[in-house]
C-alpha positions as a Markdown table, in Angstrom:
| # | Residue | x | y | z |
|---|---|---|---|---|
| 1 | Unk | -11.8 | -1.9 | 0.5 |
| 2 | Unk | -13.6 | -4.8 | -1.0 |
| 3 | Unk | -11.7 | -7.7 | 0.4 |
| 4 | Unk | -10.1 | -9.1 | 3.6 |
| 5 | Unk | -7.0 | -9.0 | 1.6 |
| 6 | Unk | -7.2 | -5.2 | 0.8 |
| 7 | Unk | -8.1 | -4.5 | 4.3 |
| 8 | Unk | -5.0 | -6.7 | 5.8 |
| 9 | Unk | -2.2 | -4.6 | 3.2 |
| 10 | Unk | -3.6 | -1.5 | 3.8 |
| 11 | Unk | -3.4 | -1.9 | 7.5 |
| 12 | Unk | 0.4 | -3.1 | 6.9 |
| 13 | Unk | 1.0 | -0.2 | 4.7 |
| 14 | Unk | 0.0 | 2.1 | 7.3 |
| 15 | Unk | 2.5 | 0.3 | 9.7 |
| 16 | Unk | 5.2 | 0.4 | 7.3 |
| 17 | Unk | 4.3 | 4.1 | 6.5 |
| 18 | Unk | 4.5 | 5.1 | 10.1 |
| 19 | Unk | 7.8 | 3.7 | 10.9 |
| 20 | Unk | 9.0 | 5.0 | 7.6 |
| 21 | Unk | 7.7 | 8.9 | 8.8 |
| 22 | Unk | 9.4 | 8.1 | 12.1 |
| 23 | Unk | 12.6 | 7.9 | 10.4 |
| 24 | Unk | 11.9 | 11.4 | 8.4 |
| 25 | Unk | 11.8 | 14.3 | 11.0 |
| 26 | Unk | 11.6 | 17.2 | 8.8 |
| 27 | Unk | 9.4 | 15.1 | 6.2 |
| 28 | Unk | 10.9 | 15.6 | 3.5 |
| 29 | Unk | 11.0 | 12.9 | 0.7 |
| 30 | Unk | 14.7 | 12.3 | 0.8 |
| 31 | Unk | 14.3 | 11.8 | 4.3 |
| 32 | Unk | 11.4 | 9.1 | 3.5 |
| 33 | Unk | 13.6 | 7.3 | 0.3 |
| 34 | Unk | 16.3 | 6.8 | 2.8 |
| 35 | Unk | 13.9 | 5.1 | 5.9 |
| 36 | Unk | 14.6 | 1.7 | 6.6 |
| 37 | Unk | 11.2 | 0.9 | 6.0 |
| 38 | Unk | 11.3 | 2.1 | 3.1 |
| 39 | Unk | 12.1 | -1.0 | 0.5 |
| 40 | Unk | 8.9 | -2.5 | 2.4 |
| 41 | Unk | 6.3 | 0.0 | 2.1 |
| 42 | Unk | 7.2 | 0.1 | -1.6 |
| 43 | Unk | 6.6 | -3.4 | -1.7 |
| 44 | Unk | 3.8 | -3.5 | 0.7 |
| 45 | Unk | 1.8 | -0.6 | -2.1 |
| 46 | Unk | 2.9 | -2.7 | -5.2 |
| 47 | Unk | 1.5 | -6.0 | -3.7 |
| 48 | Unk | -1.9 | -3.8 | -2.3 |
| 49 | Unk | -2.3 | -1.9 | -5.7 |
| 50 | Unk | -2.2 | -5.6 | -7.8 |
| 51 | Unk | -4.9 | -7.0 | -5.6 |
| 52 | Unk | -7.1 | -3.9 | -6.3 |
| 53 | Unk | -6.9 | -4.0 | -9.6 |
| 54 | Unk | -7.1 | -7.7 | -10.5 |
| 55 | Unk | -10.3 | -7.5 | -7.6 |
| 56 | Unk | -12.0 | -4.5 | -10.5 |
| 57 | Unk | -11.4 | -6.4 | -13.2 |
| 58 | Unk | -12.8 | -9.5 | -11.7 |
| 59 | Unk | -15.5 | -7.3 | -11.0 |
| 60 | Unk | -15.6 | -5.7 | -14.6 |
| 61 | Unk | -15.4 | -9.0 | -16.4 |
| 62 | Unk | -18.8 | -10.1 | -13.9 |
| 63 | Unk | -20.6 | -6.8 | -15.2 |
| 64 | Unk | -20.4 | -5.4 | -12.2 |
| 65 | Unk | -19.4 | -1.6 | -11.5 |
| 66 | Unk | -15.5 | -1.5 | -10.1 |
């Protein structure tokens, strides 16, 4: 993680992912598509997987190594 930013949505993913596995005893992925949680740790990733990529290309475009 290179940012407080990453760090913050990864920890929230995590959260989201845990109450999302709670929901899905037999862990299956049906199980997980129908959590609760579910609509938010897809959102959660999407936000967290933007920021790391606009972070290494800020990086690239510096001429630094992502």
């Amino acid at each position: 993680m290179r940012t407080e930013e990453e760090v913050t949505l990864m920890r929230a993913l995590g959260i989201v992912l845990n109450a999302a596995a709670a929901e899905a005893p037999n862990d299956t992925d049906t199980e997980y598509l129908q959590a609760s949680a579910w609509p938010e740790v897809v959102a959660i990733a999407g936000r967290l997987a933007q920021v790391m990529v606009s972070n290494d290309l800020r990086l690239l475009s510096c001429g630094q190594h992502a």
